[in-house]
C-alpha positions in Angstrom: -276.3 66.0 -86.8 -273.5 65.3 -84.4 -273.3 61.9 -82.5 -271.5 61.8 -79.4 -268.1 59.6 -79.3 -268.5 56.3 -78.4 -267.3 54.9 -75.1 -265.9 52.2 -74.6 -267.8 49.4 -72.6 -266.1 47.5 -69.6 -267.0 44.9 -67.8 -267.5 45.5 -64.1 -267.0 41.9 -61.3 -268.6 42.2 -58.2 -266.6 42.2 -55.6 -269.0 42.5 -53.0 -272.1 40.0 -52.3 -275.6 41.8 -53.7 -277.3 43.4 -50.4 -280.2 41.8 -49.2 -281.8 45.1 -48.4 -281.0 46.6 -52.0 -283.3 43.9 -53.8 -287.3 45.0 -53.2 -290.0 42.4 -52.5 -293.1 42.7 -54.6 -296.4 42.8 -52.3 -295.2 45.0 -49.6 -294.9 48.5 -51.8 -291.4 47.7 -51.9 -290.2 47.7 -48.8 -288.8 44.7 -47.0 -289.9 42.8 -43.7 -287.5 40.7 -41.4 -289.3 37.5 -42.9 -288.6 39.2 -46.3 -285.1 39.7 -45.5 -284.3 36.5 -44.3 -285.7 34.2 -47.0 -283.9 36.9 -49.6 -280.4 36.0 -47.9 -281.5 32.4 -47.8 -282.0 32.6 -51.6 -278.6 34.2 -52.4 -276.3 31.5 -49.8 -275.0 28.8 -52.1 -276.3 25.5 -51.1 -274.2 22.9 -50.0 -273.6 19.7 -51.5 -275.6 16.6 -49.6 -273.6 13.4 -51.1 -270.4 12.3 -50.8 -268.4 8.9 -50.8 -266.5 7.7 -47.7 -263.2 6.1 -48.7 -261.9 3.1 -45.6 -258.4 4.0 -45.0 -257.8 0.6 -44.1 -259.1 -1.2 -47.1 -260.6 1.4 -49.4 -263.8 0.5 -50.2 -266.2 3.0 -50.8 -269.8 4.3 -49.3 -271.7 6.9 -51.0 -273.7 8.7 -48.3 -276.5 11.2 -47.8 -274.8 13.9 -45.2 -277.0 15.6 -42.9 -277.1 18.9 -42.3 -278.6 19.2 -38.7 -275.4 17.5 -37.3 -271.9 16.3 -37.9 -270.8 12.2 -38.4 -267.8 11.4 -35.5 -267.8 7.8 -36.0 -268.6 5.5 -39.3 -268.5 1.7 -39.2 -267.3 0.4 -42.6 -269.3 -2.0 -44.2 -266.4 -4.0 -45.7 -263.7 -4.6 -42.8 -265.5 -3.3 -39.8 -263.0 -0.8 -39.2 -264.1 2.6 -37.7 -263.4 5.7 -38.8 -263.1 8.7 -36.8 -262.4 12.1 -38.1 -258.1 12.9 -38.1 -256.7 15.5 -36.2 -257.8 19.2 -36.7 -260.8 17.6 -39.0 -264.4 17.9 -37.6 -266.4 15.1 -39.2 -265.8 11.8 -41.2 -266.5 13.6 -44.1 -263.9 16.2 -44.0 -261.3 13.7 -43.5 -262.3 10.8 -45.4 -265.1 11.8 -48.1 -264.5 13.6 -51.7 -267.0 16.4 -50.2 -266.5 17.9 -47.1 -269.4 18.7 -44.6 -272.3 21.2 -45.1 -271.1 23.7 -42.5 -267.1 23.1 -44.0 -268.7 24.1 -47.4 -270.7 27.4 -46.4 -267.9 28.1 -44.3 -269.2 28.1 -41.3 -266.9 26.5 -39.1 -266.8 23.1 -37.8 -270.1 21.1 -37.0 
């Protein structure tokens, strides 16, 4: 008995994000609804980051905050010298110019807030 050569395996990145229509949803004999669709992209969107840690360019104390994702921060009073912050030119949000994480929409890149 002969046994065919052997191939050599590679390994194959994708360069392309997975389809949302090219994964089926169990319970509708495989076929997808706009609902289905939807929450399938949801799923496969990387999820921002929610906490990040304002730094006072005046006197560098530090806030850890919750950011919200239903609108963007202009203005932030520090706690420790009462200065206020305002995003820098070119910059949307507090966040992008003074926290270690920029906003939600900054990290899905979606644009400014």
């Amino acid at each position: 008995m002969r046994h065919a050569p052997a191939i050599p395996c590679r390994t194959f990145m994708l360069t392309e994000p997975v389809r949302p229509d090219a994964i089926t949803v169990p319970g509708h004999g495989g076929r997808q609804t706009d609902g289905d669709r939807h929450a399938v992209t949801k799923s496969l969107m990387k999820k921002p980051i929610l906490q990040s840690t304002l730094t006072c360019p005046e006197c560098r104390h530090q806030t850890a905050m919750t950011m919200p994702t239903d609108q963007c921060l202009y203005f932030h009073d520090c706690p420790a010298c009462g200065a206020l912050l305002q995003p820098k030119p070119g910059d949307c949000c507090v966040f992008c110019s003074y926290g270690n994480v920029p906003c939600p929409p900054m990290q899905l890149q979606e644009g400014c807030c």
